[in-house]
PAZAPA-4460 file (N, C-alpha, C; in steps of 0.05 Angstrom, whole numbers, plus 32768, in hexadecimal, padded with zeros to 4 digits):
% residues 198
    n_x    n_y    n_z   ca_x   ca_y   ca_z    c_x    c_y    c_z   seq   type   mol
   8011   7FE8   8000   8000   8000   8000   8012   8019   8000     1      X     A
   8007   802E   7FF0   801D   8042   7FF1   8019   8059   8007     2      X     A
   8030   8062   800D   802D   807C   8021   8012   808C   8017     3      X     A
   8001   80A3   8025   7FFB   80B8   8020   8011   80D0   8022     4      X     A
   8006   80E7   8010   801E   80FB   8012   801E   8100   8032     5      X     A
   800A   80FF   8042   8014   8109   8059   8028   80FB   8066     6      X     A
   802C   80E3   8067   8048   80CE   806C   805B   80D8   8063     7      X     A
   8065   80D9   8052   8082   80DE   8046   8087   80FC   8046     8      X     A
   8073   810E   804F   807B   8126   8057   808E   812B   806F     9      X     A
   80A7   8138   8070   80B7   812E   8086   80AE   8146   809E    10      X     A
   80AD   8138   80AC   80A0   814A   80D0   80B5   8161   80DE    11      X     A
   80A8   8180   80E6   80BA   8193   80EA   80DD   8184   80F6    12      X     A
   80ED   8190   80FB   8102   8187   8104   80FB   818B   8122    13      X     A
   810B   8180   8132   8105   817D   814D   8122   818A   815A    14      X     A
   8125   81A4   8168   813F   81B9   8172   8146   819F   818C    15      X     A
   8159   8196   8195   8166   8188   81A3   8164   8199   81BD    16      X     A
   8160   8199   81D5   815F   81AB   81E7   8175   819C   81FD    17      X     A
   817F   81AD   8208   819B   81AF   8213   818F   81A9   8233    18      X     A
   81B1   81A9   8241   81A2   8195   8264   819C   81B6   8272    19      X     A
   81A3   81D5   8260   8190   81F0   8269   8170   81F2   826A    20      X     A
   816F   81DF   825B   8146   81D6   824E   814B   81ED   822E    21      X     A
   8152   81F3   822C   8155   8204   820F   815F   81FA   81F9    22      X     A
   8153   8206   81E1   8155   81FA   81C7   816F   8210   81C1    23      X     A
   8182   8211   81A5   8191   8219   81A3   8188   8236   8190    24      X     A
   816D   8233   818B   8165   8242   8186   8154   825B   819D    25      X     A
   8156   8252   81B1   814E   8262   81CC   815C   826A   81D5    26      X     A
   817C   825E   81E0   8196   8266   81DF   819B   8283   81D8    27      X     A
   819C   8281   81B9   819E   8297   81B0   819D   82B3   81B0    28      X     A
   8178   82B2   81B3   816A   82C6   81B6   8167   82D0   81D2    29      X     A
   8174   82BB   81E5   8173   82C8   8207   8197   82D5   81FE    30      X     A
   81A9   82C7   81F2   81C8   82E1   81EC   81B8   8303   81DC    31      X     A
   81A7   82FA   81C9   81A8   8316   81C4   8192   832A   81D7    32      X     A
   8186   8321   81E1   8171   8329   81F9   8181   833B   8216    33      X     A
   8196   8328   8218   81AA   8336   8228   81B9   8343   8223    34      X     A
   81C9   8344   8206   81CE   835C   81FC   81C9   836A   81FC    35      X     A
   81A4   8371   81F2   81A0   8391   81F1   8197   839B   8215    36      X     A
   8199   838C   8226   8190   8390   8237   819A   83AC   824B    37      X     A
   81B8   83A5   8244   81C1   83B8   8248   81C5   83D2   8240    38      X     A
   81C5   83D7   8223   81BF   83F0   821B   81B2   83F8   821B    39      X     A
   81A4   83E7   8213   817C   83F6   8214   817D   840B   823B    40      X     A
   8183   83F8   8249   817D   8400   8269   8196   8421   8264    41      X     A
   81AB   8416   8261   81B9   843B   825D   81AC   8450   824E    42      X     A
   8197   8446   8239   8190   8458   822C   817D   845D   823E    43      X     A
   8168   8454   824A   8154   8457   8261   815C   8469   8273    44      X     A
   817B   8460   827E   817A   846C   8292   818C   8486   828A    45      X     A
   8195   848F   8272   819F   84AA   8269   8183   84B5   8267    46      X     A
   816E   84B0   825E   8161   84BD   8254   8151   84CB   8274    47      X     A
   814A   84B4   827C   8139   84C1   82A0   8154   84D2   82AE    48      X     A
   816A   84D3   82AA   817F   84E5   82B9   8178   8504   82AC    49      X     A
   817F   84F4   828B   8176   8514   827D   815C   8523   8288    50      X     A
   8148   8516   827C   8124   8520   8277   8118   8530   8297    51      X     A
   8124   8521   82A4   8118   851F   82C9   812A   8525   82DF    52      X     A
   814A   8521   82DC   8158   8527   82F5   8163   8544   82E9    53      X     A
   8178   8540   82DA   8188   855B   82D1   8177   8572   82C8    54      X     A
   8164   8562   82B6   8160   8585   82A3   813D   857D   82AB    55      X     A
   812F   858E   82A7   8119   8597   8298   8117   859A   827B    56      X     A
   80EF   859B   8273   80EF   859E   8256   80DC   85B5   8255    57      X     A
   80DB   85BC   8241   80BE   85C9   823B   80BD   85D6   821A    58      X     A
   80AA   85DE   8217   809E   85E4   81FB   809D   85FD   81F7    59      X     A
   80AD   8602   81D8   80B7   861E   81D6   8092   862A   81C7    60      X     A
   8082   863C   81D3   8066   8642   81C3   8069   8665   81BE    61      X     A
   8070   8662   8196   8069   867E   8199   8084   8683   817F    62      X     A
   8086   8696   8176   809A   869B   8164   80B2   86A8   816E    63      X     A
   80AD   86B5   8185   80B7   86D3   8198   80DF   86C9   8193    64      X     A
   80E0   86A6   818D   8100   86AC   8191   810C   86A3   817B    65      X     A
   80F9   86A0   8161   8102   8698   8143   8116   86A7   813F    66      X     A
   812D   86A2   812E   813A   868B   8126   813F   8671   8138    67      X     A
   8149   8681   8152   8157   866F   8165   8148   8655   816C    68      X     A
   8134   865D   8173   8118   8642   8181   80FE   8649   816C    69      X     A
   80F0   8633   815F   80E1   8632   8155   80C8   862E   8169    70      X     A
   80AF   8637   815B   809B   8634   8168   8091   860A   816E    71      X     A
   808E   8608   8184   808D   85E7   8181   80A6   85D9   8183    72      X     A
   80BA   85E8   818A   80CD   85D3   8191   80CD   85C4   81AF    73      X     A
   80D4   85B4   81B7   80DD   85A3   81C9   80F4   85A9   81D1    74      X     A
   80F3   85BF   81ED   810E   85CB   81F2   811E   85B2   820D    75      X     A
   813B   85AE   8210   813F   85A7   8227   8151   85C4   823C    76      X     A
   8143   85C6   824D   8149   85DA   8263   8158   85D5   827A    77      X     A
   8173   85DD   8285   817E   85D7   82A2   8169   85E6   82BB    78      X     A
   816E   85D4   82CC   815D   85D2   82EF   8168   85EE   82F3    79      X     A
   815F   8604   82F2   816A   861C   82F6   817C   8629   82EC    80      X     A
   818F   863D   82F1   81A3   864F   82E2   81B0   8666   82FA    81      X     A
   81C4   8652   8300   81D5   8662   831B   81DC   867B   830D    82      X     A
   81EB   867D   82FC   8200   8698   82EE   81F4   869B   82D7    83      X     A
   81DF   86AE   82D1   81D6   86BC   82B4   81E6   86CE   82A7    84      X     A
   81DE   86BF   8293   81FB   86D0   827D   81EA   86DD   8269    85      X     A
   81FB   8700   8265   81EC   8708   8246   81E3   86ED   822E    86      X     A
   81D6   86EE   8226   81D2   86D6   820B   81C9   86C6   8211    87      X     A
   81CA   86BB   822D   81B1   86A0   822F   819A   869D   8226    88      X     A
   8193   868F   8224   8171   8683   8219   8166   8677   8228    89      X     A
   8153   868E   823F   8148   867D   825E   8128   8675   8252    90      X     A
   811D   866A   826D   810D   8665   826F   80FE   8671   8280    91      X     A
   80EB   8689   828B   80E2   8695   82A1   80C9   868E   82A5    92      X     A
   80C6   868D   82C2   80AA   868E   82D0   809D   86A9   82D2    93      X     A
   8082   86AF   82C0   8082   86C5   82C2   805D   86C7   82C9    94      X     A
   805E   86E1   82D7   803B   86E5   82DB   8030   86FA   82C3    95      X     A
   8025   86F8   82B5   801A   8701   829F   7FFF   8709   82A1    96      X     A
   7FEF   8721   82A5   7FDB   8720   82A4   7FC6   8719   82BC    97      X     A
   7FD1   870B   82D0   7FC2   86FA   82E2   7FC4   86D7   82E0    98      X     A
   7FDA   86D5   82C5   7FDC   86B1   82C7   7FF9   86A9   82C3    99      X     A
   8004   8694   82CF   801B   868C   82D4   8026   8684   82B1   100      X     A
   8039   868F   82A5   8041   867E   8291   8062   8683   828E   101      X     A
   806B   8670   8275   808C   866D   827B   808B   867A   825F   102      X     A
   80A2   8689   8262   80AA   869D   8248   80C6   8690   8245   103      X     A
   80CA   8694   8227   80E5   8687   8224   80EF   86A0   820F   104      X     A
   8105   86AD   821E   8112   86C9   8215   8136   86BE   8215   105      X     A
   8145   86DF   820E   8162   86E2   8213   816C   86ED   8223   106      X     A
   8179   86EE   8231   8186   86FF   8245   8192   870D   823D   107      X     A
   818B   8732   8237   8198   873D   822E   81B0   8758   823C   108      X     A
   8199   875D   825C   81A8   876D   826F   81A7   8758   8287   109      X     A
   81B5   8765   8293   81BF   875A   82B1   81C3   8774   82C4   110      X     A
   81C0   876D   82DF   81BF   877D   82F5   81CE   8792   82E7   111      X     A
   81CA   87B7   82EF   81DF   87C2   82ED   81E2   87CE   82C9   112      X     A
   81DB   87BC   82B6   81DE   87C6   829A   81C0   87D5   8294   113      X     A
   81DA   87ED   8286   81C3   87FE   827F   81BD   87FB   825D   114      X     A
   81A0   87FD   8260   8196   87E4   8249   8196   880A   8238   115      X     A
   8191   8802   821F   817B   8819   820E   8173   8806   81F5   116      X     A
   8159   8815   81FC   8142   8804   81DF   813C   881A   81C7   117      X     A
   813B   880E   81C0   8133   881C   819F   8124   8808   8191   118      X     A
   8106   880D   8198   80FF   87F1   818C   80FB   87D5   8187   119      X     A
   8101   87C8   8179   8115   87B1   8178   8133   87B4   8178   120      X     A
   8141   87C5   817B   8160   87C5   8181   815E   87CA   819E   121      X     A
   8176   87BF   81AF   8179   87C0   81C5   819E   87C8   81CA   122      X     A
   81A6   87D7   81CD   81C2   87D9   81D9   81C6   87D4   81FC   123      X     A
   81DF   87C8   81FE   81E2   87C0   821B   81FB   87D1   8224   124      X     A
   81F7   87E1   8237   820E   87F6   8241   821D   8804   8227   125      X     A
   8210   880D   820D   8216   8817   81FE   821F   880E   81E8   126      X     A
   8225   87ED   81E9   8225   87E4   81CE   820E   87D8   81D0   127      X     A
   8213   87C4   81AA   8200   87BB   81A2   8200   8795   81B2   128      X     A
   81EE   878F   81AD   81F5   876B   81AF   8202   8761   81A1   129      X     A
   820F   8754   81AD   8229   8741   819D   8225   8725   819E   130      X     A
   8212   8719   81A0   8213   86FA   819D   8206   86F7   8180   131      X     A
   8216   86D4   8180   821C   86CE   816E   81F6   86B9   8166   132      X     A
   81E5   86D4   8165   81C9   86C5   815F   81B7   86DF   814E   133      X     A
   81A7   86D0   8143   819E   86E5   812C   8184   86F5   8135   134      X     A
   8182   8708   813A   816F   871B   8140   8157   8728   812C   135      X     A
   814D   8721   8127   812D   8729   8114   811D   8741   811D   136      X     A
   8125   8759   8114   8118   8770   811D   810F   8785   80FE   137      X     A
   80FE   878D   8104   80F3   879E   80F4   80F9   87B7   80EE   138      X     A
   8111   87C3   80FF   8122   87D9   80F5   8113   87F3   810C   139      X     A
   80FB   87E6   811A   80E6   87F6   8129   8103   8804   8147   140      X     A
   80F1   881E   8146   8102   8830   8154   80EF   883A   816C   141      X     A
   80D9   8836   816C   80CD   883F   818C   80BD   8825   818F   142      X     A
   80BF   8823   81AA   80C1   8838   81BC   80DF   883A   81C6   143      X     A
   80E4   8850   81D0   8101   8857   81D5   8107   8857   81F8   144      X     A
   8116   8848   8204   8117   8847   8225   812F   8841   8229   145      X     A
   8136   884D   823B   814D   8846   824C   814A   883D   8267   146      X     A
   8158   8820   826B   8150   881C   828A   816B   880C   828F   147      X     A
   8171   880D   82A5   818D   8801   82BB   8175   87EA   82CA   148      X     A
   8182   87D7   82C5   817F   87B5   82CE   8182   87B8   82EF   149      X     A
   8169   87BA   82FC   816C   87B7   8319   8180   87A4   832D   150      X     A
   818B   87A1   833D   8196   878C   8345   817D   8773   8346   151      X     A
   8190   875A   8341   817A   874C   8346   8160   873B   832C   152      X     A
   8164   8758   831F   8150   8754   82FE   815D   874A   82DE   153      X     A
   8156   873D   82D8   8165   873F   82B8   814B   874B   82A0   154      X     A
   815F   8750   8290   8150   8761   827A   814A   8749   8261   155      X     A
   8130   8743   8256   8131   8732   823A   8128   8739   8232   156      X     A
   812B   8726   8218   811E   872F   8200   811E   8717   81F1   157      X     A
   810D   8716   81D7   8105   8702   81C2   811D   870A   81B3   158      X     A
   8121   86F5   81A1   812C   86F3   8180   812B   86F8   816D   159      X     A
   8108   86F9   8173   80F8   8708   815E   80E9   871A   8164   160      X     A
   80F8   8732   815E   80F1   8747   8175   80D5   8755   816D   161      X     A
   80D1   8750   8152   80BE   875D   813D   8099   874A   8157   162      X     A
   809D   873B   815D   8087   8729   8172   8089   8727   8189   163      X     A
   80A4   872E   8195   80AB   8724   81AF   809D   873B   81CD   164      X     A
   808B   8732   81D9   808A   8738   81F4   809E   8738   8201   165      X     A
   80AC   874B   820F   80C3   8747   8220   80C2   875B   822F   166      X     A
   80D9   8765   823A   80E7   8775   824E   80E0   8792   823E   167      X     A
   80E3   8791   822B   80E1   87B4   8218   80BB   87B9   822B   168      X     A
   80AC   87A7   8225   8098   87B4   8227   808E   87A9   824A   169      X     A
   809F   8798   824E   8091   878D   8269   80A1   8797   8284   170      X     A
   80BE   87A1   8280   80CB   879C   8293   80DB   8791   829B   171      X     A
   80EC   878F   82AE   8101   8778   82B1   80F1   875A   82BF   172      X     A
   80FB   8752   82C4   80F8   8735   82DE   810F   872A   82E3   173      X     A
   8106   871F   8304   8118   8715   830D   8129   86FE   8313   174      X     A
   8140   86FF   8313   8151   86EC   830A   8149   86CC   8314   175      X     A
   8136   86C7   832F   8129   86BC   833D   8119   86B1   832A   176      X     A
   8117   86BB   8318   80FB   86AB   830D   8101   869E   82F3   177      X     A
   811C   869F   82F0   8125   868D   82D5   812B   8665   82DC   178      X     A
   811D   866B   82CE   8116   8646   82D0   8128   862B   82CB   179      X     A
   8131   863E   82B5   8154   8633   82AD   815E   863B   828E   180      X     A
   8166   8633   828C   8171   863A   826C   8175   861D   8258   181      X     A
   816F   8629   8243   816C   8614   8226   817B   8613   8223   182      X     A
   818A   85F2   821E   81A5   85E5   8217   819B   85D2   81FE   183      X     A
   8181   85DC   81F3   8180   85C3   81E1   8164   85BE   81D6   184      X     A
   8166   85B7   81BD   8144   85AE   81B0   814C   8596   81A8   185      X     A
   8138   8588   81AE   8132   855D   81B0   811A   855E   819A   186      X     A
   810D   856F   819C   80FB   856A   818A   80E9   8584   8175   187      X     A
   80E0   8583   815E   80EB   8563   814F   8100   855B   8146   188      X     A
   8101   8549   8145   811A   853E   8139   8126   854F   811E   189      X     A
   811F   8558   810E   812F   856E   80F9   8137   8589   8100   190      X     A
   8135   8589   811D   8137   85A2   8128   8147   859E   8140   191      X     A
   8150   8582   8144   8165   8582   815E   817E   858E   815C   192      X     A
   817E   8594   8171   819B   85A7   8170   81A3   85B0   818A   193      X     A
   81BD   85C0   8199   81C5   85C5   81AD   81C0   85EA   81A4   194      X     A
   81B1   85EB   81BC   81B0   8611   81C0   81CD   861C   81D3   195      X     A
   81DA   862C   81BC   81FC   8631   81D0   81FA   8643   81D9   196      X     A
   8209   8640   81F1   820D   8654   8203   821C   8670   81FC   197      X     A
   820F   8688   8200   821F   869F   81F4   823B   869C   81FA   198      X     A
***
């Protein structure tokens, strides 16, 4: 009598399992399992040091500091800012109106410097600004003020001065209330980059 095809069909192979209880094919996949185990966990745990211990984040809303920060970026921020420097790019806690919100400006005076406005131009103790970031102004010349940086206060301003709410029309604030400064955009991704320090 002859076979049926299902007879002479030959039956899966059978993996030999070792005196571990594992096939050599389980072997395997527990070596590369523990391989990534470990990077994967450094990358975990760079990332919770970054996101949650060292820095803060927050969301740049608004045009006020184009070129530098786009509207919608994904900024990363340091836990405060012991020593403010002309040129930084803070982050402030500010009361506006009657509601708490975070402004993200430049540090353009400091205690003691006597500012003058013209507008969108700003000179600091008689020169002009000297950092190495691009300023967007409309050539506008009033309102015209002169004010000396209280102890204690810093003077800002936007990037884009032609939109920017700041110090010209608001005033100074105080150094107390800067949140930290921008070291960096994560997101989005075609827009990552490190924000340098003046």
């Amino acid at each position: 009598m002859d076979a049926t095809p299902e007879e002479t069909l030959p039956g899966p192979a059978t993996e030999m399992v070792g005196e571990d209880g594992l096939t050599q094919r389980q072997r395997r996949s527990a070596r590369i399992a523990v391989a990534l185990v470990a990077p994967l966990t450094a990358i975990l745990l760079a990332l919770i040091l970054v996101f949650f211990v060292f820095f803060d984040t927050t969301t740049i809303d608004g045009p006020s500091m184009y070129p530098t920060l786009f509207n919608r970026d994904y900024a990363l921020i340091t836990k405060g800012l012991t020593t403010p420097h002309r040129g930084d790019v803070i982050v402030l806690h500010v009361l506006y109106k009657g509601r708490q919100e975070e402004w993200v400006k430049r540090i353009v005076g400091l205690p003691g410097d006597r500012i003058d406005v013209a507008g969108d131009m700003i000179t600091v103790n008689g020169a002009g600004e000297k950092f190495p970031h691009m300023i967007i102004d409309g050539g506008a010349t009033q309102p015209v003020e002169r004010v000396v940086v209280p102890a204690g206060q810093i003077f800002v301003a936007g990037d884009n001065r032609l939109v920017s709410l700041d110090s010209r029309f608001v005033g100074t604030f105080p150094a107390s209330s800067i949140h930290g400064r921008v070291v960096a955009v994560y997101a989005p991704l075609s827009r990552m980059r490190l924000v340098p320090e003046p």
